[in-house]
Structures are given as C-alpha cells and as structure tokens.
VOVORO-843520 format. One record per residue: residue number from 0; x, y, z of N, C-alpha, C in turn. Coordinates in nm, 3 decimals, always signed. Each point is the difference from the previous one (the first is absolute). Example, Ala and Ser with C-alpha at 12.3 -4.5 7.8 and 13.67 -1.06 7.14 Angstrom:
<timis>
{num: 0, nxx: +1.319, nyy: -0.569, nzz: +0.780, caxx: -0.089, cayy: +0.119, cazz: +0.000, cxx: +0.090, cyy: +0.120, czz: +0.000}
{num: 1, nxx: -0.035, nyy: +0.105, nzz: -0.072, caxx: +0.082, cayy: +0.119, cazz: +0.006, cxx: -0.077, cyy: +0.109, czz: +0.073}
</timis>
This chain:
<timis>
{num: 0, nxx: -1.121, nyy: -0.495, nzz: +0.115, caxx: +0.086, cayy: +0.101, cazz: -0.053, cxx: +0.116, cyy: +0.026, czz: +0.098}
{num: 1, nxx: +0.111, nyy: -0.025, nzz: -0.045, caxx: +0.119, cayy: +0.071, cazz: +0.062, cxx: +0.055, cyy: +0.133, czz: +0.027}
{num: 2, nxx: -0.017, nyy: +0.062, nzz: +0.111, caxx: +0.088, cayy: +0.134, cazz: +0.012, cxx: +0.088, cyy: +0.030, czz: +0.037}
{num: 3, nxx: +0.062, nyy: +0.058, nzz: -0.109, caxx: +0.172, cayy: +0.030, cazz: +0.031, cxx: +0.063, cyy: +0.123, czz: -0.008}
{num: 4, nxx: +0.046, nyy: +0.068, nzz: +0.126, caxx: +0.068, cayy: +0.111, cazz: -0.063, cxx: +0.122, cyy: +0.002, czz: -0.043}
{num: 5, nxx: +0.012, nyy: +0.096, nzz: -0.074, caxx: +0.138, cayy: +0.020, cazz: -0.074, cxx: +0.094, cyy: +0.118, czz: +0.045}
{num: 6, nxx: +0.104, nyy: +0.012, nzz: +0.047, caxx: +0.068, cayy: +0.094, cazz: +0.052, cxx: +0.125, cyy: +0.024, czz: -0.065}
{num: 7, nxx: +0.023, nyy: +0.141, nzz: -0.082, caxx: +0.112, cayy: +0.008, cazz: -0.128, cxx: +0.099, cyy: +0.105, czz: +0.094}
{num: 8, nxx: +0.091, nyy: -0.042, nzz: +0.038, caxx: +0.114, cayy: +0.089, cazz: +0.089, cxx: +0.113, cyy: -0.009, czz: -0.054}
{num: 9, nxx: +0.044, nyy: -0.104, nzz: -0.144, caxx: +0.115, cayy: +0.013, cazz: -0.060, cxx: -0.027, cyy: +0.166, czz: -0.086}
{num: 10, nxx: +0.136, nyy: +0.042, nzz: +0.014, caxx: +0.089, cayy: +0.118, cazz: -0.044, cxx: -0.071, cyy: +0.103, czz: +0.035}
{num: 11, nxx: -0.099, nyy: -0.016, nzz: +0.176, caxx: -0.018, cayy: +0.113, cazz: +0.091, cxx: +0.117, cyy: -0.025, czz: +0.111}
{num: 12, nxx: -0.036, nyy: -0.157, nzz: +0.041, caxx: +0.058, cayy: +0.006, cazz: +0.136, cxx: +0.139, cyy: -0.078, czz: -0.041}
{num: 13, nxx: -0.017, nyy: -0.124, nzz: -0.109, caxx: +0.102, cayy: -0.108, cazz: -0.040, cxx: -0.002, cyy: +0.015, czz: -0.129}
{num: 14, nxx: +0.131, nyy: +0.048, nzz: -0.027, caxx: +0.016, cayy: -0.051, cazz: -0.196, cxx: +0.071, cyy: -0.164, czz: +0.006}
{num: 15, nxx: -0.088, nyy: -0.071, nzz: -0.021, caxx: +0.026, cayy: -0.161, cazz: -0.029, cxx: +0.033, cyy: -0.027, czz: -0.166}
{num: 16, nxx: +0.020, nyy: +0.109, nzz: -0.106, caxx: +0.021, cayy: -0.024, cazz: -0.109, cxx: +0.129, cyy: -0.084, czz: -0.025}
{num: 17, nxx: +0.074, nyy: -0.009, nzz: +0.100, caxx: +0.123, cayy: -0.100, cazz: -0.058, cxx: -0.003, cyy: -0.127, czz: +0.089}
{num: 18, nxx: -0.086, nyy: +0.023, nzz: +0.113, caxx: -0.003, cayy: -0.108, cazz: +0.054, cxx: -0.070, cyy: -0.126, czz: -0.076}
{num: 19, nxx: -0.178, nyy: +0.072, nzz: -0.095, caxx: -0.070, cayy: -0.058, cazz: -0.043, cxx: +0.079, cyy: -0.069, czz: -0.105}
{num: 20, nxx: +0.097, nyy: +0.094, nzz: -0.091, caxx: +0.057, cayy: -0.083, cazz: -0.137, cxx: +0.085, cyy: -0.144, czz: +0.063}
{num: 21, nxx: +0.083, nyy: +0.046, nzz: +0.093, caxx: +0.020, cayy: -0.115, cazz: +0.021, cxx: -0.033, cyy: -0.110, czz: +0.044}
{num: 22, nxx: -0.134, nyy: +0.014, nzz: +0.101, caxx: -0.069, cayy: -0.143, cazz: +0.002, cxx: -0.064, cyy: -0.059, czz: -0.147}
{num: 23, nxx: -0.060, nyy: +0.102, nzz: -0.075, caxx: -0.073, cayy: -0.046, cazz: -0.130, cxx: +0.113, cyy: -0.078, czz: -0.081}
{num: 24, nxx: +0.151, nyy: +0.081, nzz: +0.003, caxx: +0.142, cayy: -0.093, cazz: -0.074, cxx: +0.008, cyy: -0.093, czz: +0.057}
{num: 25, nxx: +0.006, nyy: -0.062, nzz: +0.128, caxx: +0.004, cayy: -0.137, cazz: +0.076, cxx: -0.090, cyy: -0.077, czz: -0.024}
{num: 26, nxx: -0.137, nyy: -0.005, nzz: -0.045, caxx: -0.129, cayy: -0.034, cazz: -0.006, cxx: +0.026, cyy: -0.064, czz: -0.179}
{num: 27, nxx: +0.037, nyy: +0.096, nzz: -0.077, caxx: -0.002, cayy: +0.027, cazz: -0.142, cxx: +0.085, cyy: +0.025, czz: -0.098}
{num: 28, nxx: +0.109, nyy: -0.103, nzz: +0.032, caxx: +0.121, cayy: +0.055, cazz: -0.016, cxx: +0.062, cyy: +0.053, czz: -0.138}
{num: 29, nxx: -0.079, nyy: -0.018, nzz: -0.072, caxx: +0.037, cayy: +0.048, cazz: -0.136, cxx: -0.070, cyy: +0.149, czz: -0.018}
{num: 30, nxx: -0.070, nyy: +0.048, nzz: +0.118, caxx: -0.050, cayy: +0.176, cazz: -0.013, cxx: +0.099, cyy: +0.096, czz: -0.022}
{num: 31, nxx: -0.017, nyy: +0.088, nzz: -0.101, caxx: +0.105, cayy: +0.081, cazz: -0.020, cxx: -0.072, cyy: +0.144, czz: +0.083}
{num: 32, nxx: +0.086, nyy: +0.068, nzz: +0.074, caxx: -0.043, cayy: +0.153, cazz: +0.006, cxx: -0.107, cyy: +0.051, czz: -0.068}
{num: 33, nxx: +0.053, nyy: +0.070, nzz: -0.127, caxx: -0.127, cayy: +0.032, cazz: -0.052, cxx: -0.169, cyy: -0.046, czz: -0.021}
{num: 34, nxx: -0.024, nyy: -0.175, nzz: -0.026, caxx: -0.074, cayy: -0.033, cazz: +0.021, cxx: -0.080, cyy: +0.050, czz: +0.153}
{num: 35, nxx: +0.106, nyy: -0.072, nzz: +0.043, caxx: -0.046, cayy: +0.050, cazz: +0.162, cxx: -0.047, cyy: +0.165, czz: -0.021}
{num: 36, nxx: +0.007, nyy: +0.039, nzz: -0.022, caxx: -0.031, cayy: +0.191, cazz: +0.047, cxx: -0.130, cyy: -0.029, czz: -0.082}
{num: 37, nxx: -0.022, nyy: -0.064, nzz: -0.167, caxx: -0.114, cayy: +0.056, cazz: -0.077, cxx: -0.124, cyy: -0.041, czz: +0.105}
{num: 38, nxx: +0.040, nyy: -0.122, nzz: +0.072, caxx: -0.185, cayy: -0.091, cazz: +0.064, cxx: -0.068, cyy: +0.152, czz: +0.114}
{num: 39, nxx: +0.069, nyy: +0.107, nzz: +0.013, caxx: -0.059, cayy: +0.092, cazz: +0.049, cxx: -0.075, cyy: +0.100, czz: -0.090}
{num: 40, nxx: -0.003, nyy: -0.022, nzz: -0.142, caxx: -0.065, cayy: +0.061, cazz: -0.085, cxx: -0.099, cyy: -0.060, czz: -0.009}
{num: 41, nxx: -0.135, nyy: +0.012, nzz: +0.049, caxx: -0.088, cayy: -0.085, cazz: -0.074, cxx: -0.089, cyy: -0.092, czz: +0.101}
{num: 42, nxx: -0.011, nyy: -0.113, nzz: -0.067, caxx: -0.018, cayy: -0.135, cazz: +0.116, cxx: +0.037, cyy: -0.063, czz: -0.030}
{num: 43, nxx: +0.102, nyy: -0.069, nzz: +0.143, caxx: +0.138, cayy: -0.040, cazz: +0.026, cxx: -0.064, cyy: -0.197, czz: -0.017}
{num: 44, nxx: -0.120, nyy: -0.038, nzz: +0.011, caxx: +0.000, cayy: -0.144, cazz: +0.012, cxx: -0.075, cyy: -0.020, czz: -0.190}
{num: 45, nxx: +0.032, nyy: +0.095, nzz: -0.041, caxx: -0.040, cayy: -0.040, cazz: -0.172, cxx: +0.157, cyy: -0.018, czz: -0.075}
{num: 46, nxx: +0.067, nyy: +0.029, nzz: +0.093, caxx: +0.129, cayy: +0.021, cazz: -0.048, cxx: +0.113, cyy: -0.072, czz: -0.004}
{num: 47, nxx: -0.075, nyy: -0.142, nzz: +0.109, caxx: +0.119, cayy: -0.099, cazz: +0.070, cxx: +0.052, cyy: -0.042, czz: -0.110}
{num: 48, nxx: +0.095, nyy: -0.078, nzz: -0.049, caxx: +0.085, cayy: -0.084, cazz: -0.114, cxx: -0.068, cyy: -0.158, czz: +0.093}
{num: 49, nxx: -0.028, nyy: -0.054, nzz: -0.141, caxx: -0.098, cayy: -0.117, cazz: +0.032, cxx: +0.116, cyy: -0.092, czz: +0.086}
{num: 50, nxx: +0.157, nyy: -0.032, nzz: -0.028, caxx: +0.060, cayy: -0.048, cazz: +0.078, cxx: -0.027, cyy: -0.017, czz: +0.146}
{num: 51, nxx: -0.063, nyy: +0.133, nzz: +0.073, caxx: -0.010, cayy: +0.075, cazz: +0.135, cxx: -0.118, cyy: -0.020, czz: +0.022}
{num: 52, nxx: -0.074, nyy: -0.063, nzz: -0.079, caxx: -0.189, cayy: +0.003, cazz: +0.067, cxx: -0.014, cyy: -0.069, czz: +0.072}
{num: 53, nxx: +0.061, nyy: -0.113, nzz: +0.048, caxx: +0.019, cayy: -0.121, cazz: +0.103, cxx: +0.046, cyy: +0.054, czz: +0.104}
{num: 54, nxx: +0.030, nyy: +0.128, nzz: +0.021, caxx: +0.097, cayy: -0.021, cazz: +0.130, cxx: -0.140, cyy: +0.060, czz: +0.125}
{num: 55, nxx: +0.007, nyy: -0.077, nzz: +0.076, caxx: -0.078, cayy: -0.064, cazz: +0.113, cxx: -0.120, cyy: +0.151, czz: +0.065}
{num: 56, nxx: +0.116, nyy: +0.107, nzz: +0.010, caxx: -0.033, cayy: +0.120, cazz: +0.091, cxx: -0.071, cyy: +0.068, czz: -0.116}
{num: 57, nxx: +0.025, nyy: +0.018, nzz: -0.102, caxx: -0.083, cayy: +0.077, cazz: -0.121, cxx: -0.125, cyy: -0.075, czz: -0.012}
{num: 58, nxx: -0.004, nyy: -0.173, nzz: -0.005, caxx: -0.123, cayy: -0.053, cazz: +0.034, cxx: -0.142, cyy: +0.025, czz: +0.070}
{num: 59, nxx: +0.098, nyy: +0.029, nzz: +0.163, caxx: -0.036, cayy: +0.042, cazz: +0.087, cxx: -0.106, cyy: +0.128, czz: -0.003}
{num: 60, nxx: +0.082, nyy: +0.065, nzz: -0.008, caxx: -0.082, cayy: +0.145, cazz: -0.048, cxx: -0.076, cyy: -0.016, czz: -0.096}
{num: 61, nxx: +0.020, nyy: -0.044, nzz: -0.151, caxx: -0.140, cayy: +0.041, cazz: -0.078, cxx: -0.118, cyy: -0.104, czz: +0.042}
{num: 62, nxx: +0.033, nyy: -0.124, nzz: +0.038, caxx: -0.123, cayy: -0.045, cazz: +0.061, cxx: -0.074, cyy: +0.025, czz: +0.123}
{num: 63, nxx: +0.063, nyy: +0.123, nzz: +0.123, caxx: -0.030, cayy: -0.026, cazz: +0.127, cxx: -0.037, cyy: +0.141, czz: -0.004}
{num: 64, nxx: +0.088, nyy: +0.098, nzz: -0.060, caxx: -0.023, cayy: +0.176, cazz: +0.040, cxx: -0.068, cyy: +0.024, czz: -0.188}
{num: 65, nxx: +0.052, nyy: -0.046, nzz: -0.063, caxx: -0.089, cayy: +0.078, cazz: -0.147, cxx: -0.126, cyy: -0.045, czz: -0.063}
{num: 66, nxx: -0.079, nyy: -0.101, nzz: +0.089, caxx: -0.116, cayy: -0.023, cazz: +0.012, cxx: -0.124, cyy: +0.090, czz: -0.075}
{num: 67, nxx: -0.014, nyy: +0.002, nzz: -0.095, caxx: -0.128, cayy: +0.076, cazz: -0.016, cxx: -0.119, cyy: -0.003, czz: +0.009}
</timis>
C-alpha cells in the first residue's frame, strides 16, 4: 500500500487558478474556459474529453494515486 499525503494550500497561500488554466490550454489546446471551471464540479477524471485521455500525466495519476 502506498502512502501519500496530500497538502491543499491553493487559494490559502497561492491562487494558481490562472496559472493552472493555462498549463491545462498548453496541454489541451482546444479547452475552452468554461469547460475548464465545470471539472471542479464533481469528479474532474469522469469528465476528461476522450481526445485528452492519452495525455501521459492524467495516466499517471489514475493508475498510480486513484488506485482502489
């Protein structure tokens, strides 16, 4: 079993909200704004556009950290 902590300090210590859109626009380039804002409603990896399911780092994570 893997243990990992998780430490949430965006929009205490860092608002990264425009930093994040724009790596996800470089990554995804056809993401519009709004899309971008809804993947915080909800759960954000039911939500990818199948175009984007390949991309390497989203991989990453649901096979390495969303382990059940």
């Amino acid at each position: 079993m893997k243990k990992i902590i998780i430490f949430d300090f965006d929009g205490v210590i860092v608002d990264s909200k425009d930093l994040s859109y724009s790596i996800n626009k470089e990554m995804m380039p056809g993401l519009e704004y709004s899309e971008w804002q809804s993947w915080f409603e909800g759960n954000l990896y039911k939500k990818i556009r199948p175009e984007h399911q390949n991309n390497t780092s989203q991989i990453y994570f649901l096979k390495n950290i969303m382990k059940e």
